[in-house]
VMD Tcl script that draws the C-alpha trace (Angstrom):
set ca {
  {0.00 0.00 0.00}
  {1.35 3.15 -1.10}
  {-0.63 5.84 0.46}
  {-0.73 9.22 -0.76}
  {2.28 8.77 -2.54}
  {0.54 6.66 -5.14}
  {-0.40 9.82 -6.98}
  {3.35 9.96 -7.51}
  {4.77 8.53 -10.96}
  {7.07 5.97 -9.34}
  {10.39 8.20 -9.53}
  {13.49 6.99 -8.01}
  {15.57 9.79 -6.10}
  {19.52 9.22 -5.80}
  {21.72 10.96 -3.39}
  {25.28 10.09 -1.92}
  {25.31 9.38 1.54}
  {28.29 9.74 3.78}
  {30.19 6.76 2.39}
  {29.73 7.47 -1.17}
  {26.86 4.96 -1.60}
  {23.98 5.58 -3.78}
  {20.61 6.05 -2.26}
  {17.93 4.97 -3.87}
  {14.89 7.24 -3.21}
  {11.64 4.73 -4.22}
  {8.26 5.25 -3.27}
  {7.95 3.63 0.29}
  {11.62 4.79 1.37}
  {10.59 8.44 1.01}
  {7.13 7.91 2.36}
  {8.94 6.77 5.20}
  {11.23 9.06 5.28}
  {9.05 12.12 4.87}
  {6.58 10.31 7.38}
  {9.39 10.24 9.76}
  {10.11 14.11 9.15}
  {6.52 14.94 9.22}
  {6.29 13.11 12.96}
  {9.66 15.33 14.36}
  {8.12 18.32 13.12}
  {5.29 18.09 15.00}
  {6.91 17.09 18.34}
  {8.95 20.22 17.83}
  {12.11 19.99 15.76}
  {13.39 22.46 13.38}
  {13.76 20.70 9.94}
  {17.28 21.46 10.38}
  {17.71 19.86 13.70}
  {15.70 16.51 11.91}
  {18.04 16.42 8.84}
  {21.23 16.88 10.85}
  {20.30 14.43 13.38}
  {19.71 11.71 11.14}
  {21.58 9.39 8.58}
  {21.24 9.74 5.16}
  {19.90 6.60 5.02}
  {16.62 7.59 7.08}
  {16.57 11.39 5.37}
  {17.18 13.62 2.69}
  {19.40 16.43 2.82}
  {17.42 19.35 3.43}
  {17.88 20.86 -0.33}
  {16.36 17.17 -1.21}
  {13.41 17.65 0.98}
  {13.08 20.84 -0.36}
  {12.10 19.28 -3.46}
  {10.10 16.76 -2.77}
  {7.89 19.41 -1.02}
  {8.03 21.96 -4.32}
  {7.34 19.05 -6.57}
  {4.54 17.96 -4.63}
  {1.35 19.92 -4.09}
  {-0.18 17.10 -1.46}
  {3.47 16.84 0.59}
  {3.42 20.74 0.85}
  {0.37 20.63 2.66}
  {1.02 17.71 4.66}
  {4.35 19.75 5.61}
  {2.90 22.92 6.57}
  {-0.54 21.25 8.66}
  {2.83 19.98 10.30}
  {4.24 22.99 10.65}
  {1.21 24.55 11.95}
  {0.92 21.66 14.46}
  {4.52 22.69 15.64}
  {3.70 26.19 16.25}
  {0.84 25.68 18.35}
  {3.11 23.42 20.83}
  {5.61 26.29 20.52}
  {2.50 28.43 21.67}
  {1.94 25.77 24.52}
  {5.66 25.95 25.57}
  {5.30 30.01 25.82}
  {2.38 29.73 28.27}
  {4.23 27.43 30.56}
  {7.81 29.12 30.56}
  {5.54 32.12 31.55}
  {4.11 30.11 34.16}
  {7.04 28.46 35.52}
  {7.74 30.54 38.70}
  {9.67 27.35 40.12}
  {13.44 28.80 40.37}
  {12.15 33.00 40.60}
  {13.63 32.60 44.13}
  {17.23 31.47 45.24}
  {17.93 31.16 49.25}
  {20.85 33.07 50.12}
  {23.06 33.84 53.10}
  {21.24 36.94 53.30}
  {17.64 34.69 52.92}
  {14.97 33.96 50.24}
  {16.18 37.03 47.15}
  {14.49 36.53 43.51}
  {16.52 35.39 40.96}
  {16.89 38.09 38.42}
  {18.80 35.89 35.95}
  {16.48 33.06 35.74}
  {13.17 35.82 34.80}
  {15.38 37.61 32.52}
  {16.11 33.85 30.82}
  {12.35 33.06 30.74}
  {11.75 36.66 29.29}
  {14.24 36.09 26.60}
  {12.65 32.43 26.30}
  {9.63 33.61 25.96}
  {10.51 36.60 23.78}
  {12.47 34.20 21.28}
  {9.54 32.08 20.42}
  {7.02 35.15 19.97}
  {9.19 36.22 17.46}
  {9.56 33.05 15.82}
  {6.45 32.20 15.78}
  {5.68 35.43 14.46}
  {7.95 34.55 11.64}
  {6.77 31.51 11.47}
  {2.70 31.86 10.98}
  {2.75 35.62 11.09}
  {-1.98 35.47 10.69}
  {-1.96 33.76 13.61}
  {1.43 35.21 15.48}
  {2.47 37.97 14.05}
  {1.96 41.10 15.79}
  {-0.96 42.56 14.64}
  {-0.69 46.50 13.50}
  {-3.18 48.92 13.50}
  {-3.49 51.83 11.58}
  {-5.13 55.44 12.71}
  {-5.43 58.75 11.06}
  {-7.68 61.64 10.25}
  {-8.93 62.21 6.62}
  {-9.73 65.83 5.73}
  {-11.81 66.54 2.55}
  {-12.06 69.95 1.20}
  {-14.47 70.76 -1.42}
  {-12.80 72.81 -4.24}
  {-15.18 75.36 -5.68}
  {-14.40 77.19 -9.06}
  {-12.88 74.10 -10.87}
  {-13.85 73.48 -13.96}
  {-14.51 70.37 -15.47}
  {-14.77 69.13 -18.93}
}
mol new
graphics top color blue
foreach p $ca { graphics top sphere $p radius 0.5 }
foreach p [lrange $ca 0 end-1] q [lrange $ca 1 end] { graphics top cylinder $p $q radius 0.2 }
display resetview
């Protein structure tokens, strides 16, 4: 059974790996493969992280992916419901770092003082994946700007018209 991919005309996909060996790209391999992407993604990994991570036996390189995903109008959407998946846990993780008031406090010699370095880490935790997720899905994210103004209309008398 070749699920969604049997839309695909059965193309076979070479790259080098590591050792100089040919990989053959068939039709289950990269289903597998790009299932096995798909399933990172959505637990939180970059694409980078996923590629780099792996052998080139279980991936493509990322410029390979990057083809399969422009050649294909089904595994685009697949890859960005993914991607979409993946920003809402990034959304998740924001709410909790802000949350997370565990280590605000350090005991001292002097007693209980609040740890200014850990908030100022959560800040720039939490400020790091605003912005990427801003980047990221910038409808859902991004910060949204709004416009104001005042509009003045003058009537112009003694204009002629033709």
């Amino acid at each position: 059974m070749c699920g969604f991919f049997c839309s695909f005309v059965a193309v076979t996909f070479k790259r080098l790996n590591e050792m100089g060996k040919n990989i053959e790209w068939n039709l289950e391999r990269k289903e597998n493969a790009f299932n096995l992407i798909l399933s990172c993604i959505e637990e939180g990994q970059s694409l980078n992280q996923i590629i780099n991570t792996r052998t080139r036996e279980e991936t493509p390189s990322y410029s390979g992916f990057m083809v399969w995903i422009n050649e294909d109008e089904h595994l685009l959407e697949k890859y960005t419901h993914a991607c979409a998946r993946r920003a809402d846990l990034i959304f998740d993780e924001i709410i909790e770092i802000a949350d997370d008031n565990h280590n605000d406090y350090k005991d001292t010699e002097r007693g209980r003082i609040v740890d200014q370095e850990h908030i100022q880490r959560s800040r720039l935790k939490v400020d790091a994946r605003k912005w990427y997720l801003g980047k990221l899905d910038s409808k859902r994210f991004g910060e949204k700007m709004e416009l104001s103004g005042q509009v003045k209309i003058e009537q112009i008398t003694g204009m002629k018209i033709e």
